[in-house]
GUFILO-644712 format. One record per residue (C-alpha): x negated, z, y negated; residue in one letter. Coordinates in nm, 2 decimals, m for minus. Layout:
BEGIN
r X X	Z Z	Y Y	resn a .
...
# end
This chain:
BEGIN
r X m13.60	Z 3.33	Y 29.95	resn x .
r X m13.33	Z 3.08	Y 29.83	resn x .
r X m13.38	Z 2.83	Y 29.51	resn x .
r X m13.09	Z 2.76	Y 29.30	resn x .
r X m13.06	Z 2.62	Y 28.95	resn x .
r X m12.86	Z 2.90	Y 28.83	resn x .
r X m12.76	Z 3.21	Y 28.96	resn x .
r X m12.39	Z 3.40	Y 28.82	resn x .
r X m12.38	Z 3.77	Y 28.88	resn x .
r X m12.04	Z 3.85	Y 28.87	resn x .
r X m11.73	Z 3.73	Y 28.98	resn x .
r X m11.47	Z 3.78	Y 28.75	resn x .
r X m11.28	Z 3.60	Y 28.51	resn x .
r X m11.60	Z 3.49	Y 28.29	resn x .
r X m11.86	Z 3.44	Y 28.64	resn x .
r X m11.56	Z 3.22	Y 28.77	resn x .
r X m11.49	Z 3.04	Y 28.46	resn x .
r X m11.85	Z 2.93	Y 28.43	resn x .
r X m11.85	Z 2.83	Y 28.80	resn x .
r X m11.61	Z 2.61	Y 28.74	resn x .
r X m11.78	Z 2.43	Y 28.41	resn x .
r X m12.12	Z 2.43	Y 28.65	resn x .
r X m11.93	Z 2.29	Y 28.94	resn x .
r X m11.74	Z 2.01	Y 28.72	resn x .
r X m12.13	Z 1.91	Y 28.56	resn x .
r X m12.27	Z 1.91	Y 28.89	resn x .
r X m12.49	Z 2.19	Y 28.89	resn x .
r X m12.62	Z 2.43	Y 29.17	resn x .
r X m12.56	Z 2.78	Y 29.12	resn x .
r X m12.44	Z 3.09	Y 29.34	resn x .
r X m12.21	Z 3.36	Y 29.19	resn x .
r X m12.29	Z 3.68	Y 29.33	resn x .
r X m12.06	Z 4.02	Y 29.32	resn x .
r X m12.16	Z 4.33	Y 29.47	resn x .
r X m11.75	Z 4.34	Y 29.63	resn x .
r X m11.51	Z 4.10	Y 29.59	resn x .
r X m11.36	Z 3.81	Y 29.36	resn x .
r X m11.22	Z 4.03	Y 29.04	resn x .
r X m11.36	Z 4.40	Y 29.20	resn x .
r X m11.29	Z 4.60	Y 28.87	resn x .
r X m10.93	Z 4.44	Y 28.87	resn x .
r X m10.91	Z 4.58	Y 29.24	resn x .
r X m11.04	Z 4.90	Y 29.20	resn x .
r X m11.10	Z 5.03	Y 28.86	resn x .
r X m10.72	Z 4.98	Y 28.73	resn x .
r X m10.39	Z 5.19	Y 28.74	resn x .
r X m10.18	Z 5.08	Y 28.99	resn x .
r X m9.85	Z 4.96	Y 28.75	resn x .
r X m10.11	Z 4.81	Y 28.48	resn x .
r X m9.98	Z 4.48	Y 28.31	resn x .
r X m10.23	Z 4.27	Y 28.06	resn x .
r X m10.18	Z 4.31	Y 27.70	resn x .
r X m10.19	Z 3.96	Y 27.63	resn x .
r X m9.94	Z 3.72	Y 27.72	resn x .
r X m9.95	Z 3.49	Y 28.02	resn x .
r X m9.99	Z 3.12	Y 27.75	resn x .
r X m10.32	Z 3.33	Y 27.67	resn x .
r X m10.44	Z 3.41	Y 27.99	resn x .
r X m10.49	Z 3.07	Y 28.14	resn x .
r X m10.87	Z 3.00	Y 28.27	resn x .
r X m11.02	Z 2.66	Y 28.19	resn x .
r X m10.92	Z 2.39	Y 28.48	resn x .
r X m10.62	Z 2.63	Y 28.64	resn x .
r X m10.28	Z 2.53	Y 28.60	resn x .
r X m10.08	Z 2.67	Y 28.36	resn x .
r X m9.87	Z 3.03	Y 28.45	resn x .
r X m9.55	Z 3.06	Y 28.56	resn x .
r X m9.35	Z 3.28	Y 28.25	resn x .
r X m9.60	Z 3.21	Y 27.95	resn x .
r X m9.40	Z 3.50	Y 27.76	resn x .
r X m9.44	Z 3.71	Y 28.06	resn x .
r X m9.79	Z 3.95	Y 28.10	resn x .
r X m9.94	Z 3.92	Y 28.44	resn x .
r X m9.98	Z 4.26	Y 28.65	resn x .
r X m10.25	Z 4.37	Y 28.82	resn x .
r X m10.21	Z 4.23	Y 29.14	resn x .
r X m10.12	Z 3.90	Y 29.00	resn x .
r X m10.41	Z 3.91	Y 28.84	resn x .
r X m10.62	Z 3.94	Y 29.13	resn x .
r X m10.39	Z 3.67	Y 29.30	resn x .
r X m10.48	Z 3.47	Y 29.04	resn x .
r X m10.86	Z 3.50	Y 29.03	resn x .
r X m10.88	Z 3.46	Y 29.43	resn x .
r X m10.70	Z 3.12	Y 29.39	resn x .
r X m10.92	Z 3.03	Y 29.12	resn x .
r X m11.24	Z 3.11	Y 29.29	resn x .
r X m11.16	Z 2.87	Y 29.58	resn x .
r X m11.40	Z 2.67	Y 29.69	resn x .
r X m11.68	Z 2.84	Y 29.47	resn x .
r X m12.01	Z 2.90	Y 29.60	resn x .
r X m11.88	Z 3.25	Y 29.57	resn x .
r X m12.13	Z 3.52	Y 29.82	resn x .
r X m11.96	Z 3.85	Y 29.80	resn x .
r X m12.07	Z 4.24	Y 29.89	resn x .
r X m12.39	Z 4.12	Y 29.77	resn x .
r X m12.52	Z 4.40	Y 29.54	resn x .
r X m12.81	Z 4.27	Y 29.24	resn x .
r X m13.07	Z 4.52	Y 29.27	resn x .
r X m13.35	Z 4.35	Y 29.01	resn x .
r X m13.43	Z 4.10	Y 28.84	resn x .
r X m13.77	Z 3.97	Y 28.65	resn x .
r X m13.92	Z 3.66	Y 28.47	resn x .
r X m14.16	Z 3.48	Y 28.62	resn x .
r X m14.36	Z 3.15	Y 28.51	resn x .
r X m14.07	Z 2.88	Y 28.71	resn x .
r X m13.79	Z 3.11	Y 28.58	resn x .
r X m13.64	Z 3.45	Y 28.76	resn x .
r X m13.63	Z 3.60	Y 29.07	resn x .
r X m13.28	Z 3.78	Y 29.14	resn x .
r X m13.36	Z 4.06	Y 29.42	resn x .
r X m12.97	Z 4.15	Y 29.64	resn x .
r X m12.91	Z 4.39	Y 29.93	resn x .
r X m12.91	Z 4.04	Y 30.13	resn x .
r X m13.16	Z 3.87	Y 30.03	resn x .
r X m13.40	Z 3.77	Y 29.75	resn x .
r X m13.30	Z 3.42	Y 29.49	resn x .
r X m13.53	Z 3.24	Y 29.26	resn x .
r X m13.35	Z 3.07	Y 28.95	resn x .
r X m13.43	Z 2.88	Y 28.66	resn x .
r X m13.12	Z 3.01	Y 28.46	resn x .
r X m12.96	Z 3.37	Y 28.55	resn x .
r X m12.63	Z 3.42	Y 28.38	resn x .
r X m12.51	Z 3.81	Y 28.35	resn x .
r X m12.11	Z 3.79	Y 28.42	resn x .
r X m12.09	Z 4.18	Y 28.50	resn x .
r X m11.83	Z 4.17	Y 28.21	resn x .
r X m11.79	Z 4.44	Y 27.88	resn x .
r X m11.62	Z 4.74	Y 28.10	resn x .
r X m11.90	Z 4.81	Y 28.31	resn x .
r X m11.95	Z 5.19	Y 28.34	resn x .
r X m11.73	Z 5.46	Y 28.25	resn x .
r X m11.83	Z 5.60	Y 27.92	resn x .
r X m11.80	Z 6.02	Y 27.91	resn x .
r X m11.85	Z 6.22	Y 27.66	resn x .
r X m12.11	Z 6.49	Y 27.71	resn x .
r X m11.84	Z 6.76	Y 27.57	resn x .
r X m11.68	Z 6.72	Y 27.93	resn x .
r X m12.01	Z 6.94	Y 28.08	resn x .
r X m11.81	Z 7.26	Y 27.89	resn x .
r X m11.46	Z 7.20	Y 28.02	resn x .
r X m11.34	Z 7.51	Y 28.16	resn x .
r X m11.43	Z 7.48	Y 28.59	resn x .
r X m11.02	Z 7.48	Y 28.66	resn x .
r X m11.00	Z 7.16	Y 28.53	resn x .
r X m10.98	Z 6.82	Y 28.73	resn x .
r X m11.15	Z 6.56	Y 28.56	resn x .
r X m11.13	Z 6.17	Y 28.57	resn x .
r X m11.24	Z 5.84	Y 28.36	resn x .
r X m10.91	Z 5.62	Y 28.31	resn x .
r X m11.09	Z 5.39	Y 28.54	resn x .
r X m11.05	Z 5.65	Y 28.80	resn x .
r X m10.65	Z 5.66	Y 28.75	resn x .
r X m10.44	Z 5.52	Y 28.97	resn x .
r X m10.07	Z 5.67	Y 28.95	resn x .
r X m9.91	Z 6.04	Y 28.81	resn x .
r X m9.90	Z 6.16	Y 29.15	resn x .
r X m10.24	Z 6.12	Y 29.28	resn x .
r X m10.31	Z 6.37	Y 28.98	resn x .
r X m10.29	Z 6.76	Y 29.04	resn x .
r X m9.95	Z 6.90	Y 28.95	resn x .
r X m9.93	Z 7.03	Y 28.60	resn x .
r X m10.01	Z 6.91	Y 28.24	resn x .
r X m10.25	Z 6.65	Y 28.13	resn x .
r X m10.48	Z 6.67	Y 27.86	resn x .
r X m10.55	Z 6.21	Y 27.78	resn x .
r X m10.86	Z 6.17	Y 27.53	resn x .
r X m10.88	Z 5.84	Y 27.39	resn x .
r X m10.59	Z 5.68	Y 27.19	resn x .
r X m10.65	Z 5.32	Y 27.28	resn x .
r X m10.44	Z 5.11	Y 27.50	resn x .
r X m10.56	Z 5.30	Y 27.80	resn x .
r X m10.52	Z 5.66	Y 27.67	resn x .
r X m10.18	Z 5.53	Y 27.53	resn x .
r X m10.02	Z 5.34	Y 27.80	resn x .
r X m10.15	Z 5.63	Y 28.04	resn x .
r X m9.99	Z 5.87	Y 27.85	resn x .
r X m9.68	Z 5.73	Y 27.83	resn x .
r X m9.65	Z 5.68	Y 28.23	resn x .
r X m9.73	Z 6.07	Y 28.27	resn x .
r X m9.49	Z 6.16	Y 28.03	resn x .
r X m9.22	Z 5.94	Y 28.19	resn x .
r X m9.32	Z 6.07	Y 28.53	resn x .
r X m9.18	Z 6.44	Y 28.40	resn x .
r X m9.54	Z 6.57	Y 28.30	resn x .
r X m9.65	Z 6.75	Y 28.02	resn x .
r X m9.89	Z 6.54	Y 27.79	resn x .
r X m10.17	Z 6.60	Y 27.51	resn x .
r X m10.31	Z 6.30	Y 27.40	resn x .
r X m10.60	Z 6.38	Y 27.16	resn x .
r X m10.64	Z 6.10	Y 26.96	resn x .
r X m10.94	Z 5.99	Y 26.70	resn x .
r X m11.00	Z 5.65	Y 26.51	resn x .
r X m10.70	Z 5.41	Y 26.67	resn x .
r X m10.51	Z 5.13	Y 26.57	resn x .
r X m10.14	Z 5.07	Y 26.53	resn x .
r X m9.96	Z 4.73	Y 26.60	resn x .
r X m9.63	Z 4.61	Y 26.72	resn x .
r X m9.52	Z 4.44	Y 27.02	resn x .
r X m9.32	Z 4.20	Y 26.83	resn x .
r X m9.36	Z 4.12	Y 26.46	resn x .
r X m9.04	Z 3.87	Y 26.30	resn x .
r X m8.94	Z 3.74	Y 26.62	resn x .
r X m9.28	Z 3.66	Y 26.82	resn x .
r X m9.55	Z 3.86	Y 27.01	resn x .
r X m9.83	Z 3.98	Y 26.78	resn x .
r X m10.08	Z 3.77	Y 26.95	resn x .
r X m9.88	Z 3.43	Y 26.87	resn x .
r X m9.93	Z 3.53	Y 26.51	resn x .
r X m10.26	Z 3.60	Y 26.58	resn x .
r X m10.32	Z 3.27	Y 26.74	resn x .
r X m10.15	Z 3.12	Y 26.47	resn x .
r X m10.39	Z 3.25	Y 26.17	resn x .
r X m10.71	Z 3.17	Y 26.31	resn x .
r X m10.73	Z 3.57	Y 26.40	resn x .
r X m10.86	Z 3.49	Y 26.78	resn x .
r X m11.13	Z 3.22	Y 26.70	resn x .
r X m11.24	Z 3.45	Y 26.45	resn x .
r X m11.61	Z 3.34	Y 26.49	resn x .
r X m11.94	Z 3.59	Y 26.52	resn x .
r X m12.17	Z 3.40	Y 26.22	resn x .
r X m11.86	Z 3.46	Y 25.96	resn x .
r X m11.77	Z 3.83	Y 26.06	resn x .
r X m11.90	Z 4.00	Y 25.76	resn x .
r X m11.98	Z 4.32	Y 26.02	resn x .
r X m12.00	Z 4.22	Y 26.37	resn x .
r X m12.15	Z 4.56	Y 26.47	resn x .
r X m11.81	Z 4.73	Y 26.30	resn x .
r X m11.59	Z 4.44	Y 26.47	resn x .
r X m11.70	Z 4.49	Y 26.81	resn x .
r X m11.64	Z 4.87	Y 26.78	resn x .
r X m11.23	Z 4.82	Y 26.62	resn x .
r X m11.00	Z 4.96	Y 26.81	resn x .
r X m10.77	Z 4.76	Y 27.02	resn x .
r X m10.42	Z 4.75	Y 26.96	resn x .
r X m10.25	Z 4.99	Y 27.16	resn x .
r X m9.99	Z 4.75	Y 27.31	resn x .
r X m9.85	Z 4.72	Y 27.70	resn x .
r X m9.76	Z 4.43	Y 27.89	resn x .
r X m9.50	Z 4.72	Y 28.14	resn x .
r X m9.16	Z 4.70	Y 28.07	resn x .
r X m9.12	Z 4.35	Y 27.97	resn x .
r X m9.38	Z 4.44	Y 27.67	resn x .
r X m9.35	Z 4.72	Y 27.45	resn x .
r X m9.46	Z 4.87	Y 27.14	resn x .
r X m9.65	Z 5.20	Y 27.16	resn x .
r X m9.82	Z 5.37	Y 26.88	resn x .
r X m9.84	Z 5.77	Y 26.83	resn x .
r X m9.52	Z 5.80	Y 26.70	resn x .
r X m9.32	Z 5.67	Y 27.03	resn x .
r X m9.54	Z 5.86	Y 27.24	resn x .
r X m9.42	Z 6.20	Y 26.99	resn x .
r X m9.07	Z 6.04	Y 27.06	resn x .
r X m9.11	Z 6.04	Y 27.44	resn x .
r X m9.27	Z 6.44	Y 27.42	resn x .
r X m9.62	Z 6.38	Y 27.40	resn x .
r X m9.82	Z 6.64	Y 27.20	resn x .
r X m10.04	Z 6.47	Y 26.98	resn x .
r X m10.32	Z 6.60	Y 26.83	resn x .
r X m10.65	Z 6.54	Y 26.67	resn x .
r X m11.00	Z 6.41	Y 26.81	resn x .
r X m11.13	Z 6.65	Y 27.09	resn x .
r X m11.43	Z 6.82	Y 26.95	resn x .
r X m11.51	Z 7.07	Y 27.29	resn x .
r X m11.45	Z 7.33	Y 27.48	resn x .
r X m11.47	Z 7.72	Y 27.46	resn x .
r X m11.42	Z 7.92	Y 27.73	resn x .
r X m11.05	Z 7.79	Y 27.83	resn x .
r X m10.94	Z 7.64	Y 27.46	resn x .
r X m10.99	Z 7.29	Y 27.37	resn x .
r X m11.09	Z 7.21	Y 27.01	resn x .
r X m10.95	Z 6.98	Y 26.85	resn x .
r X m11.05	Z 6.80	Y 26.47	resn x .
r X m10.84	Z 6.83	Y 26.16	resn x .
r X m10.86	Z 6.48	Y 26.11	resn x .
r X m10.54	Z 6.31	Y 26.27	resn x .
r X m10.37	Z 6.29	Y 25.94	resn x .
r X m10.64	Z 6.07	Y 25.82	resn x .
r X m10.65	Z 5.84	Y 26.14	resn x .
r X m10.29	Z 5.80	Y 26.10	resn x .
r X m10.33	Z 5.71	Y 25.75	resn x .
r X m10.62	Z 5.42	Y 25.87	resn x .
r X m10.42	Z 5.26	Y 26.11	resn x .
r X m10.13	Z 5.22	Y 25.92	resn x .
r X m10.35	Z 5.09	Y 25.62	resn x .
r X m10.51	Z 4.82	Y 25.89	resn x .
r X m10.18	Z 4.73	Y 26.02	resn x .
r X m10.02	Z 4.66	Y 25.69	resn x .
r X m10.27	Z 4.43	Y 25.60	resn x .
r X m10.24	Z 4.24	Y 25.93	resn x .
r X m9.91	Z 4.23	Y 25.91	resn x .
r X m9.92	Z 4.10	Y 25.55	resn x .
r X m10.17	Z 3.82	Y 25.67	resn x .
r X m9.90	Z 3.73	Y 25.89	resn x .
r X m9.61	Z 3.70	Y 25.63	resn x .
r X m9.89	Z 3.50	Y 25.41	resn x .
r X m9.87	Z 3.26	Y 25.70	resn x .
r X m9.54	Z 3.20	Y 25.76	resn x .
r X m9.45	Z 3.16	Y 25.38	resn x .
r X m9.76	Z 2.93	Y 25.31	resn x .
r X m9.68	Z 2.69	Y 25.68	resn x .
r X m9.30	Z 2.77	Y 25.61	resn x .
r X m9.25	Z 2.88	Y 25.96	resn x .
r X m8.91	Z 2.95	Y 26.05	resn x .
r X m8.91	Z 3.34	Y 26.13	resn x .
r X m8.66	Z 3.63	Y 26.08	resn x .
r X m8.70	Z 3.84	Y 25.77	resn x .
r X m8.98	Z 4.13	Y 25.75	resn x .
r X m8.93	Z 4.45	Y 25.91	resn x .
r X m9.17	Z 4.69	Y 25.78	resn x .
r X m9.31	Z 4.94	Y 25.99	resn x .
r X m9.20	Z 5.31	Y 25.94	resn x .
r X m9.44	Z 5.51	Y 25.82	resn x .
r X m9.52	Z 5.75	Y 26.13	resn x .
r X m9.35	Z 6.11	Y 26.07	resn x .
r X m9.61	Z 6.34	Y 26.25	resn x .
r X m9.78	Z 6.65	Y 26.23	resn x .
r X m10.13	Z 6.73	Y 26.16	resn x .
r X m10.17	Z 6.89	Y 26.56	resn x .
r X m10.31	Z 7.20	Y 26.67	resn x .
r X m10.68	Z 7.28	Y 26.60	resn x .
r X m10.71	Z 7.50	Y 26.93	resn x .
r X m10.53	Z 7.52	Y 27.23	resn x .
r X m10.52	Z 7.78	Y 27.56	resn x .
r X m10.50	Z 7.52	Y 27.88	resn x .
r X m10.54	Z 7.81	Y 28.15	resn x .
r X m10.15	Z 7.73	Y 28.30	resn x .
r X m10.10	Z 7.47	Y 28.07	resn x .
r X m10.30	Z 7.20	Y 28.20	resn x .
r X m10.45	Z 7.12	Y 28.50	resn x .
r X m10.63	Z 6.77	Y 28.42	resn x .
r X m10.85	Z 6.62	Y 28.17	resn x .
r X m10.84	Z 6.22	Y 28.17	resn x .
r X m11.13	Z 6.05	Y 27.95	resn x .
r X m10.96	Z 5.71	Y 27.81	resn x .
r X m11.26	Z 5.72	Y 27.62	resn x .
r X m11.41	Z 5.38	Y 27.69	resn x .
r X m11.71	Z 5.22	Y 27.88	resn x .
r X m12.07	Z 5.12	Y 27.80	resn x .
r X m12.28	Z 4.87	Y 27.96	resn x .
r X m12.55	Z 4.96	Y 28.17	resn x .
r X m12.81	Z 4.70	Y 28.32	resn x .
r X m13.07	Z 4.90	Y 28.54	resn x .
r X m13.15	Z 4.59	Y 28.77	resn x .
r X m13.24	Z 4.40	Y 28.47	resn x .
r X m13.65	Z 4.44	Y 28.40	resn x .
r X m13.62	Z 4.17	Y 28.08	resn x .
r X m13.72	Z 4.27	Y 27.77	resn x .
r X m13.37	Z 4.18	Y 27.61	resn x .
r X m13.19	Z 4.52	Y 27.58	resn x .
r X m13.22	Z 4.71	Y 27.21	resn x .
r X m13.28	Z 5.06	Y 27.24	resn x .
r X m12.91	Z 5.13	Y 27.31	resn x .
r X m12.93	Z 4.97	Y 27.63	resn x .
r X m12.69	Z 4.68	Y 27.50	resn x .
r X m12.83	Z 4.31	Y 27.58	resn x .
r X m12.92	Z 4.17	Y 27.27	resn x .
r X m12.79	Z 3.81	Y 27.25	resn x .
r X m12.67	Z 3.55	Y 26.98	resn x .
r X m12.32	Z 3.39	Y 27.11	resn x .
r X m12.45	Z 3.46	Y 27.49	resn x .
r X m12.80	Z 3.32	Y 27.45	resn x .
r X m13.13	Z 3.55	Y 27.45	resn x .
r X m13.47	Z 3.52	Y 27.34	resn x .
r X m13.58	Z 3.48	Y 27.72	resn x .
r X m13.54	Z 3.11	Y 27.85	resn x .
r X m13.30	Z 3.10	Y 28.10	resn x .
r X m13.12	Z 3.41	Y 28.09	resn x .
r X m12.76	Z 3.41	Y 27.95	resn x .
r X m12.44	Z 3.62	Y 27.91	resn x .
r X m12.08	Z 3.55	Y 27.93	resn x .
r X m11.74	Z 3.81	Y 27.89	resn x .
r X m11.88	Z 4.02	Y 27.62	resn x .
r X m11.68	Z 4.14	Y 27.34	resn x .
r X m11.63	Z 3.97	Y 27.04	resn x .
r X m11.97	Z 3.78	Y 27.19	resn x .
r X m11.88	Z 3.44	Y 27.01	resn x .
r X m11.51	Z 3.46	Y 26.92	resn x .
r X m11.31	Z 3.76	Y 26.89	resn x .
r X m11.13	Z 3.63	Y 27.20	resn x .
r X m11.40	Z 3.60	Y 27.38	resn x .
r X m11.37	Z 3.89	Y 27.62	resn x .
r X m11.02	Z 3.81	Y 27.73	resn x .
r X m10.90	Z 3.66	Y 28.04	resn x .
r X m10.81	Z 3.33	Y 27.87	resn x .
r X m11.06	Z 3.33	Y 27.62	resn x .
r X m11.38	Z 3.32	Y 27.81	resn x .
r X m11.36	Z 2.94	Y 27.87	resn x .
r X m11.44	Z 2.86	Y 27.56	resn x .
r X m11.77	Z 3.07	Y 27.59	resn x .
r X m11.81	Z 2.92	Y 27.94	resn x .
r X m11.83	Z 2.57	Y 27.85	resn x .
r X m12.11	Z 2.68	Y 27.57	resn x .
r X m12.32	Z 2.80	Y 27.89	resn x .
r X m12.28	Z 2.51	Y 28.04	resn x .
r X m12.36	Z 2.29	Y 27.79	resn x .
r X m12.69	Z 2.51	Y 27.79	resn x .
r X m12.75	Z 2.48	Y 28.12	resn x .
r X m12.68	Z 2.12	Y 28.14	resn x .
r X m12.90	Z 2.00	Y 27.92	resn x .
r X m13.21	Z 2.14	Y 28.09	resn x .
r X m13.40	Z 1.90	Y 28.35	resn x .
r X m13.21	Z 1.92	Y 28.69	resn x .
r X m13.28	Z 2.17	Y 28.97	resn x .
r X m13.24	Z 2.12	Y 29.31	resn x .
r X m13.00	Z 2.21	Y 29.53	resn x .
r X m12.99	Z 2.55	Y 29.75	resn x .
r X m13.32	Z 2.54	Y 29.95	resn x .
r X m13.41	Z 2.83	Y 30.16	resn x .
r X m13.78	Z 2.86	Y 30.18	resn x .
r X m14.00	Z 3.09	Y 30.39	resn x .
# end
């Protein structure tokens, strides 16, 4: 068994980022990941994925700033970026976590290669952990392929025919997009979803955001943080030099668009009269961002170019039921992720399975979190945002007595 003050498992953006803070206070800690530096970047994204959020957002805390600041990385960049970050940390990869449990000097952190005892373990495994499906998939008819967006890779390595995307988020929406544009035929059953521009009077939405306090928006003065965790992202993309999507351009580019899937009978797919009315919410949200936003620039007099109010989004109420025998060949759940801990025997999970946790810290001594949404700022799960969080941890961590160095005992 090896001692160490802290042990990390994860290593992605938010593992690294506290690395780094640990490393800079002279601290020992390992990071473990059961592949390699930014895995889910590797192997759980589409291949022509671009981030959402511009690269002055993205930068982690003690890396140089990126090349393009109004550019949005892609996904190998990403991964390009996090290997050169991770340099020189005590990084042990293709190690999986298979438990760990309090004891009376702390926790003992059970791997595939080997067993660690720590006085601090920090859970990095980030807020996309497992694919979230719906149990309506078990009554999709048998001709139908079936795969999680983080099983997507490119249109081609999909059957031939049409493709049925649930989940009107950024995933369902940029997906749907690169099918359609790829010459297939695309339903896109969309539920609760938000609508934003790309641009909004001459900058990227985020910059506005930025700008109003939006980002730092802060867990203890959210009047619902269980309602802001679950908002919709906007449905944005960093492809094409960043562009605007939103139900309407998909309708433009020849996606169907229809209602919330309810099921399945026999070969039809159900679908909920209630499209109209999710429409109607977004567009109500996005107004009222975008109004925040004018407030802004009139109140700090901020050059900017006049207004451009959204159109209001000229589509129909969808189908209720559709036949999908010839029509569609592949069903692709954009529907989300959940978090799942089954190595973790501490008593901090509610009865959801979701660690319970104020701002990273639980009610066990020792144990942290880090890369959670909205977990102290509502930027706290982005690539650039999770320093900020990072350096809480460390200050944590810090202020306990000093631990010794790695020592490998019998």
């Amino acid at each position: 068994m090896v001692h160490v003050e802290t042990v990390i498992v994860g290593a992605g953006q938010a593992g690294l980022a506290l690395s780094r803070g640990l490393t800079a206070a002279g601290r020992p800690h390992v990071v473990l990941e059961r592949g390699r530096v930014g895995e889910r970047w590797r192997s759980e994204r589409w291949e022509s994925l671009r981030l959402l959020t511009p690269n002055w957002l993205n930068r982690l805390p003690g890396a140089p700033a990126l090349p393009d600041p109004h550019g949005y990385l892609d996904r190998r960049a990403v991964v390009e970026y996090l290997e050169t970050y991770a340099t020189g940390a005590p990084v042990q990869d293709r190690t999986t976590v298979h438990g760990v449990r309090r004891d009376r000097a702390g926790h003992r952190v059970t791997t595939d290669a080997g067993d660690w005892h720590a006085r601090n373990v920090v859970i990095a495994t980030g807020d996309c952990d497992q694919p979230r499906i719906p149990r309506i998939a078990t009554a999709a008819p048998p001709f139908l392929h079936q795969l999680h967006a983080a099983g997507y890779r490119r249109p081609g390595r999909l059957p031939e025919g049409g493709v049925l995307v649930v989940g009107a988020g950024p995933s369902g929406q940029q997906i749907a997009a690169e099918l359609r544009r790829a010459g297939r035929d695309v339903i896109l059953a969309a539920g609760r979803h938000a609508r934003m521009p790309r641009t909004y009077r001459g900058r990227d939405v985020f910059a506005w955001m930025h700008a109003t306090g939006q980002l730092d928006d802060h867990v203890d003065h959210v009047p619902n943080l269980a309602a802001a965790r679950r908002a919709p992202s906007f449905p944005l993309s960093g492809a094409r030099g960043g562009e605007s999507l939103g139900l309407d351009r998909l309708a433009a580019l020849g996606v169907q668009v229809t209602g919330r899937l309810e099921g399945f009978t026999g070969d039809h797919a159900r679908f909920a009269d209630t499209l109209l009315r999710d429409v109607s919410d977004a567009d109500r949200r996005l107004r009222r961002s975008l109004a925040l936003f004018d407030a802004y620039i009139s109140l700090a007099r901020v050059e900017a170019p006049e207004p451009d109010p959204p159109p209001a989004i000229a589509i129909g109420a969808g189908p209720r039921r559709l036949d999908l025998r010839g029509r569609v060949s592949t069903v692709l759940w954009a529907t989300g992720y959940r978090r799942t801990y089954p190595w973790l025997d501490v008593p901090v999970l509610d009865d959801r399975g979701e660690l319970v946790h104020h701002m990273g810290v639980t009610a066990v001594p020792g144990l942290f979190a880090l890369g959670l949404r909205f977990q102290r700022t509502r930027k706290s799960h982005f690539l650039g945002g999770v320093g900020d969080d990072a350096a809480l941890i460390t200050r944590a961590i810090a202020a306990k007595a000093p631990g010794a160095r790695f020592e490998r005992v019998a």
